[in-house]
C-alpha positions in Angstrom: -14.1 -20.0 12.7 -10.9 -22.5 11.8 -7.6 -22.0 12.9 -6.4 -21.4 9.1 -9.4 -18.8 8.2 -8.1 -16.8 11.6 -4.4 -17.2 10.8 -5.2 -15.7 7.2 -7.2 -13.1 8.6 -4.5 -12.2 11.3 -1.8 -12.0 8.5 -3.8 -9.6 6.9 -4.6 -7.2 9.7 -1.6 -7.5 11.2 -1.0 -3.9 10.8 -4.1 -3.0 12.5 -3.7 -5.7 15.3 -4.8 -3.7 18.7 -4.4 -5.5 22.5 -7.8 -6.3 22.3 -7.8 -7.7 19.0 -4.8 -10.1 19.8 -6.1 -11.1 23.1 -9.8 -11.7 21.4 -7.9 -13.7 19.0 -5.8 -15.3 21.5 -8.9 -16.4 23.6 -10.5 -17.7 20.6 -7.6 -19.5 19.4 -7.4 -21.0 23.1 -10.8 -22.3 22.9 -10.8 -23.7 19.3 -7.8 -25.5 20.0 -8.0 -27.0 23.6 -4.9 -24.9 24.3 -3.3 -24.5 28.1 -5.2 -21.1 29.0 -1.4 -20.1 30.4 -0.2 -19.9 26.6 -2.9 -17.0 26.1 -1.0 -14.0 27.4 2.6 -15.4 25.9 0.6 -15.6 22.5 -1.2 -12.2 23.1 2.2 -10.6 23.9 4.2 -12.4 20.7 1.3 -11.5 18.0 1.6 -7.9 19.5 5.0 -7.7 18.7 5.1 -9.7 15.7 2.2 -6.3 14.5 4.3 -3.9 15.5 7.0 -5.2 13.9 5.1 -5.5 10.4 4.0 -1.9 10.9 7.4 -0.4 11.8 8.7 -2.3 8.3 5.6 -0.9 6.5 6.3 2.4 7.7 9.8 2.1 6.6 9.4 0.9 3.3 6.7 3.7 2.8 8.7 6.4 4.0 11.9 5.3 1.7 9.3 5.2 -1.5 8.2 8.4 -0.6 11.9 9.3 -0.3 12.8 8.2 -3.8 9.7 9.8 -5.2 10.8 12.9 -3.7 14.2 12.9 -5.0 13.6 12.1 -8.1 10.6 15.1 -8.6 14.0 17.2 -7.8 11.3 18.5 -4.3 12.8 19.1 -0.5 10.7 18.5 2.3 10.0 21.0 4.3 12.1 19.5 7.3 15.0 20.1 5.2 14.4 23.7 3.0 13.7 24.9 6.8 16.9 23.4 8.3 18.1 25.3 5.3 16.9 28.7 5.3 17.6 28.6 9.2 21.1 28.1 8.1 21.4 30.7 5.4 19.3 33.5 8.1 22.1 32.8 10.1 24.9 33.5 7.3 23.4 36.4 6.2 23.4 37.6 10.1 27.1 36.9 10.6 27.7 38.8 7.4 25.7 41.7 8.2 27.5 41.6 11.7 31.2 41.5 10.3 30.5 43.7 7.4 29.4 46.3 10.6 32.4 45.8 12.4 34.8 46.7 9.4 32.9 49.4 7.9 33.1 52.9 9.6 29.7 53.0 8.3 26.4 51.0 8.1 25.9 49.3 5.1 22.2 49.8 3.6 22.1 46.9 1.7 20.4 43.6 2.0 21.3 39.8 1.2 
């Protein structure tokens, strides 16, 4: 396989590039181009990096269109309407607490 054909291919899987993948591809790369052997691990280490980079980024931008597409269907995720209906249990708690501590009675009804 030539060095461009691999480069291509590497660009596209980059976000699936595995240890084994890059040090497969590293080896390869080694022997195709009469490389010092000693440049394989630096290389293997880099194209690693360089991947996880790309899929951090991917992830990113997916999770801010996913974001926007959210927002703008007027939807919560479910994170959030949790965070929120901890925070209003809560409210309604402290309520029913004070409202018990002013009343000489117990109040029977709910919010």
């Amino acid at each position: 396989m030539g060095l461009l054909r691999r480069s291509v291919e590497l660009g596209m899987g980059a976000l699936l590039l595995t240890k084994e993948t890059a040090e497969q591809l590293v080896r390869e790369l080694v022997e195709d181009d009469n490389r010092d052997p000693g440049q394989a691990e630096t290389l293997s280490a880099e194209l690693r990096g360089r991947a996880q980079a790309l899929r951090d980024e991917f992830t990113a931008a997916v999770r801010e269109d996913l974001d926007q597409a959210i927002a703008a269907a007027g939807l919560v995720r479910r994170s959030d309407y949790d965070q929120l209906a901890a925070r209003v249990a809560a409210l309604e708690a402290d309520l029913r607490l004070r409202r018990s501590a002013t009343l000489p009675f117990e109040s029977t009804s709910e919010f």
